[in-house]
ROSE-41396 format. One record per residue (C-alpha): x, y negated, z; residue in three letters. Coordinates in steps of 0.2 Angstrom, whole numbers, padded with zeros to 4 digits, always signed. Layout:
# residues N
XYZala/...
END
This chain:
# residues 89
+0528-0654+1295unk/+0544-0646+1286unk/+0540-0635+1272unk/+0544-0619+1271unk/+0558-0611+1261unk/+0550-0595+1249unk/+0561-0580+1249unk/+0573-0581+1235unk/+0581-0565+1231unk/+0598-0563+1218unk/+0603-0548+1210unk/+0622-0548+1207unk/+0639-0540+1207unk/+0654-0547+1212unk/+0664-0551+1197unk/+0651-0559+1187unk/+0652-0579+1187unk/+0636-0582+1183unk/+0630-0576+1200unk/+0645-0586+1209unk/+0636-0602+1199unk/+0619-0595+1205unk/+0624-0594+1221unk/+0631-0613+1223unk/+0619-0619+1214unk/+0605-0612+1230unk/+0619-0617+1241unk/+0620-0636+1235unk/+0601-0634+1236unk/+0604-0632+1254unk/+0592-0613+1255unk/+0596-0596+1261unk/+0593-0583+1249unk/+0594-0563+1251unk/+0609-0556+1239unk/+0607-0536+1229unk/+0624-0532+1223unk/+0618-0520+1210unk/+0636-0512+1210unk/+0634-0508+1230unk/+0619-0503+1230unk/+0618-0493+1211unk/+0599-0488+1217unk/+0594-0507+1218unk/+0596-0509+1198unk/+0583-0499+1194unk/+0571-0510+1205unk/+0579-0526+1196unk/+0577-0521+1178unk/+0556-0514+1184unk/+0553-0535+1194unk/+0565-0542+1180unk/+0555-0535+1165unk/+0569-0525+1157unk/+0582-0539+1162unk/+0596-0529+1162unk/+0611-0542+1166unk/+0615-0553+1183unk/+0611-0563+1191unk/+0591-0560+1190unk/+0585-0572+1202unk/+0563-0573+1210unk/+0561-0587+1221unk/+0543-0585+1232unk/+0542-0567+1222unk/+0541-0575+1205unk/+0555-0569+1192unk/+0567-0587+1185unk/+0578-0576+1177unk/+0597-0577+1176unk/+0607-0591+1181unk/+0606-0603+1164unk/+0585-0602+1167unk/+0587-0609+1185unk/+0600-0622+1179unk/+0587-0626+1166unk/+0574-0626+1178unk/+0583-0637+1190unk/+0589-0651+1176unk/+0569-0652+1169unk/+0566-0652+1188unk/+0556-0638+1192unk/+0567-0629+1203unk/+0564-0642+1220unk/+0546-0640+1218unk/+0549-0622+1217unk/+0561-0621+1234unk/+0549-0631+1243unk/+0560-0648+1242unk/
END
């Protein structure tokens, strides 16, 4: 039986390169995730800093709804590896 992705859901705007690293970094992991570009959608940052818990910078990253932080937590995460676990690898 194949397991099942969470949701993963990044905040981020479109010149910042820890988002771009965020993003291959899910990509290389092989998972979809849903992208907020907080610069688009202004509306949505309010909503990031409230689930972020006052993070105010990108990319802020949940995975299954719980918050990993920006992009050096998930790389973190993923070298002590507790991101697969996580993504349901």
């Amino acid at each position: 039986m194949a397991e099942t992705t969470p949701q993963i859901e990044i905040y981020t705007s479109p010149t910042c390169g820890y988002c771009h690293a965020a993003k291959r970094l899910l990509a290389q992991k092989g998972v979809s995730y849903t992208e907020i570009n907080v610069v688009a959608q202004p509306e949505r940052r309010a909503e990031m800093v409230q689930r972020a818990n006052g993070g105010r910078t990108v990319p802020q990253i949940f995975i299954g709804g719980t918050h990993v932080g920006g992009y050096d937590d998930m790389a973190l995460l993923d070298r002590r590896g507790g991101l697969d676990p996580m993504l349901g690898k």
